[in-house]
N, C-alpha and C positions, 0 to 999 in steps of 0.2 A: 620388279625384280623377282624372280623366282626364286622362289623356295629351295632349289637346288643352289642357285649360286651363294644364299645366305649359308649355308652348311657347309660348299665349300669353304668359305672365308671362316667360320668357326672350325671347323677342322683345321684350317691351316694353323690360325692364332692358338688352338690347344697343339698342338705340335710342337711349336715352338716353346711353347709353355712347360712344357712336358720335359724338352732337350734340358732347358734351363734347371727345369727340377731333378732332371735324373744325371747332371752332371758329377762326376763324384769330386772330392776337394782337391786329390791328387789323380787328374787322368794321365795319360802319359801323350806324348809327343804322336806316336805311331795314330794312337786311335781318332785324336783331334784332328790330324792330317785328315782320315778316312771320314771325321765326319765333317769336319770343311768342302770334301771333296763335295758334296752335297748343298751344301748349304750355301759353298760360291754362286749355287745358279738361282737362289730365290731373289733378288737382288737386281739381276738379270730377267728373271723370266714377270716381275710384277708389272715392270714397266708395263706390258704389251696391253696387260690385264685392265692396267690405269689409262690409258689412249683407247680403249675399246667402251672404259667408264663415260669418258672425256668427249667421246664420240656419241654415245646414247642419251648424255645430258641433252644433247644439242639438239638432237632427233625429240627428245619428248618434247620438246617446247613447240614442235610442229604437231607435233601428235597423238599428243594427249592434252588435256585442261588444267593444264598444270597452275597454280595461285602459289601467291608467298606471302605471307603475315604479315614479312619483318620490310621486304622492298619488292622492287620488277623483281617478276622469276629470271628473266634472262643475266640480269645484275648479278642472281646469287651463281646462275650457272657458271658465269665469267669469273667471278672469285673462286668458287670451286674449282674451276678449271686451271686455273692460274697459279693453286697449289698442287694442284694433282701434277701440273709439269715441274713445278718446284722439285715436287717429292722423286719424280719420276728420276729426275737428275741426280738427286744426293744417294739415290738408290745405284746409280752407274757407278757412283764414285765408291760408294759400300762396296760392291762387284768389286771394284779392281784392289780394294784394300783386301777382301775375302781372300782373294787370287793370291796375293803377295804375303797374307799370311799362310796360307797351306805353304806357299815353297819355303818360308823358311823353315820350315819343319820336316824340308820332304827329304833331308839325310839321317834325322836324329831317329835314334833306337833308345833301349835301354837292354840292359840287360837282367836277365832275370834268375 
């Protein structure tokens, strides 16, 4: 795995990290809309990330020397794999609840 891809994935999880801490106690309606708009597509876009994971397990076991401690390498890939579609799913379903939370927001104001 590269060194780049490890960075991305911590950038991503401090990001997130970060939204959660710099959320204020009362944000308003307008701006969580704006930042929903956003945040519907990670949800959406890991999937592709986790099938391209899903896909490279598969490929190392042909291509590199890969050993497991605990059982067959292949056994663990198949359980990893197995979650990684799990996850892939409840990740679509997060998608469409994201989606269906920005619209109920997408009339409200406040005034100021």
């Amino acid at each position: 795995m590269t060194t780049r891809l490890i960075e991305h994935a911590q950038t991503a999880s401090e990001a997130i990290r970060a939204i959660a801490h710099d959320t204020p106690d009362v944000p308003s309606a307008p701006e969580l809309y704006d930042v929903l708009a956003d945040l519907k597509y990670v949800p959406h876009r890991l999937p592709d990330a986790l099938t391209k994971f899903r896909q490279a397990l598969v490929r190392s076991l042909d291509e590199l020397d890969v050993f497991d401690d605990a059982r067959d390498p292949q056994d663990s890939v198949s359980r990893c794999n197995a979650h990684l579609v799990t996850a892939a799913e409840l990740l679509a379903t997060a998608g469409e609840h994201l989606e269906k939370a920005q619209a109920a927001l997408s009339a409200q104001g406040y005034r100021s």
